[in-house]
N, C-alpha and C positions, 0 to 999 in steps of 0.2 A: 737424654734426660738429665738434669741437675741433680749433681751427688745430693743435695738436700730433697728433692721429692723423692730420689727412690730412699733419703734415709728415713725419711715419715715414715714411706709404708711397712716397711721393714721394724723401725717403732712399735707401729700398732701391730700389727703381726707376731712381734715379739716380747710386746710388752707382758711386765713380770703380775700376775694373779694369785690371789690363793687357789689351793687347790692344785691339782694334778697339772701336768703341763699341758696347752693344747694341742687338738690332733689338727690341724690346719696349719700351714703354710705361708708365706705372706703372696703367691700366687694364688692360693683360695681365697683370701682378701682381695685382691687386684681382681681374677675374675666373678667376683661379688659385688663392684663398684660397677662392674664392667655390665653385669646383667642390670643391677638395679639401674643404670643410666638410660638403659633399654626402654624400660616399664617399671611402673610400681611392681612389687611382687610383695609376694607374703613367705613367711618364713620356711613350709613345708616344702613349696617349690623351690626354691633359692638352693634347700641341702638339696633337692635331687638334680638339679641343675646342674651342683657343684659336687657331688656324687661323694657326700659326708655326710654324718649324721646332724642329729638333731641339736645334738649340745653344742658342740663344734660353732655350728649356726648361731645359734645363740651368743655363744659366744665373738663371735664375726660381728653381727648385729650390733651387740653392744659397745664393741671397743669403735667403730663407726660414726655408732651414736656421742658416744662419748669425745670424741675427736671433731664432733661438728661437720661428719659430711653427712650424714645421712638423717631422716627425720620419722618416726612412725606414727602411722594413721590404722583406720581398719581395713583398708586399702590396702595395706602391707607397707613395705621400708621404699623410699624415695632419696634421691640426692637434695641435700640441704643446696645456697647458692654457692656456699662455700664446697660443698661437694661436687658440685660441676664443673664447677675454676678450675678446681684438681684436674678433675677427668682429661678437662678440656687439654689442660698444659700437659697430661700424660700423653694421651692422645695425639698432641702435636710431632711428638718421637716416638711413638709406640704404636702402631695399628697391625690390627688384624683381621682379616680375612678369611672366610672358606672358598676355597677353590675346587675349580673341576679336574676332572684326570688329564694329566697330561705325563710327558715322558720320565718325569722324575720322581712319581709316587710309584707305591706299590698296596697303597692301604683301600680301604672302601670309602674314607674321609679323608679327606686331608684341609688343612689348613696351613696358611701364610703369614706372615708374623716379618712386618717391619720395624728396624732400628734407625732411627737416623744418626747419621753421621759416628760411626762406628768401625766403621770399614777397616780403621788404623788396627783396629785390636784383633781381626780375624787371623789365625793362624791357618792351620790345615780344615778348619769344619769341622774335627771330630769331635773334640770338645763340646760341640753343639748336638751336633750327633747323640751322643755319650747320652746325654745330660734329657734328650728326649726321647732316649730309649728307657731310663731310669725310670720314667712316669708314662711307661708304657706303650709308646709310641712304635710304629716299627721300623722305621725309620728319619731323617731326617737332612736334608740338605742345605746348605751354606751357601747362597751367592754374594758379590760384591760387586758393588757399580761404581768401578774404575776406569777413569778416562772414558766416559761417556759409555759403557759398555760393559756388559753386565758380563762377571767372570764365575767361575768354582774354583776356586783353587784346589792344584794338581788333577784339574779333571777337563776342564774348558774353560779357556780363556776367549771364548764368544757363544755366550749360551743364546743369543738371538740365532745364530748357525747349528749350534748344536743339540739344541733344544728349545726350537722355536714354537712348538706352544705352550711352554713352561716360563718362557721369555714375553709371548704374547698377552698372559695372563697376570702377570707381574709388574710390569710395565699400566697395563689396563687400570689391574685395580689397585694399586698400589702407587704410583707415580714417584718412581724411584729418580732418586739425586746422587749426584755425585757424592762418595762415600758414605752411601747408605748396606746396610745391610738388609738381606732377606730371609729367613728361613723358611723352610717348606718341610711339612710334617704329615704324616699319614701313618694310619692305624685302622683297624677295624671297627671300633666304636668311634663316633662322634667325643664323647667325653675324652679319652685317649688321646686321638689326635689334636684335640686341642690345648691337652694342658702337658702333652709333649712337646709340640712346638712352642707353646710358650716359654714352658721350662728352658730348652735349647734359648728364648731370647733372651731369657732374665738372665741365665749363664755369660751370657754374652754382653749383658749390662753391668755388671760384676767387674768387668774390665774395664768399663770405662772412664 
């Protein structure tokens, strides 16, 4: 992703308001464009969605609004065309997925989370790791697809061998390229696992 769209979202996220600071993230904004792209939604589902409160939302909502991606009806909030372009161009290096159990979870959900072209910045995984245990994840693992061939660093350098239905699943839904990265994340709630593994890829966006 281009240092200028992740610096927008980061912008709106952090942009300065009266008033106390907000309690959201620029990850509860990101998974907020992410649901509304979905479907229209309305405000009440949106925070339990994104497992925050009311005001928070509001305040999400507005700064959205105010940025030209999103539009409100009584239908609840939609992406404006200029909110789709966004999504679309995030979307293009950023996807995500929930996956089924395979060798490398330990949680009751888990989810996957691609980076494109990334790969250069990956050190050991922990960092990623770290980063989606922080937002409660239970764990979280780093592969790279290196010379045709998906690695972990210092754990396997051929996860199609080592972990061939974690490989098969990846590969599937994800259609991994040459230095892409993937994260894999699981937790015991659905909410959890996905804004662990997220966390872990945004960590990982940070470096690019």
């Amino acid at each position: 992703m281009s240092h200028e769209l992740k610096h927008f979202f980061e912008e709106i996220a952090c942009g300065k308001a009266p008033g106390p600071s907000p309690t959201f993230s620029v990850l509860h904004l990101i998974l907020a464009i992410d649901l509304i792209a979905e479907k229209t939604i309305g405000r009440n589902k949106l925070a339990g969605n994104l497992g925050i409160g009311g005001g928070a939302v509001r305040t999400i909502i507005e700064r959205l609004k105010n940025a030209g991606l999103i539009e409100i009806s009584k239908g609840g909030c939609s992406l404006t065309a200029r909110g789709l372009k966004m999504w679309e161009d995030f979307r293009s290096v950023f996807k995500k997925v929930e996956v089924g159990k395979n060798e490398l979870v330990s949680g009751k959900y888990n989810f996957a989370v691609l980076v494109r072209d990334c790969g250069a910045k990956v050190k050991s995984g922990m960092e990623q790791r770290d980063a989606a245990i922080m937002r409660g994840a239970r764990s979280a693992t780093t592969m790279v697809m290196r010379r045709g061939r998906l690695i972990i660093p210092s754990v396997s350098n051929d996860v199609a061998k080592d972990f061939p239905e974690a490989a098969r699943q990846v590969t599937r839904l994800l259609g991994t390229k040459e230095n892409d990265v993937v994260v894999i994340g699981s937790a015991d709630s659905p909410l959890k696992a996905r804004d662990g593994t997220f966390a872990a890829a945004w960590a990982l966006l940070n470096n690019c």
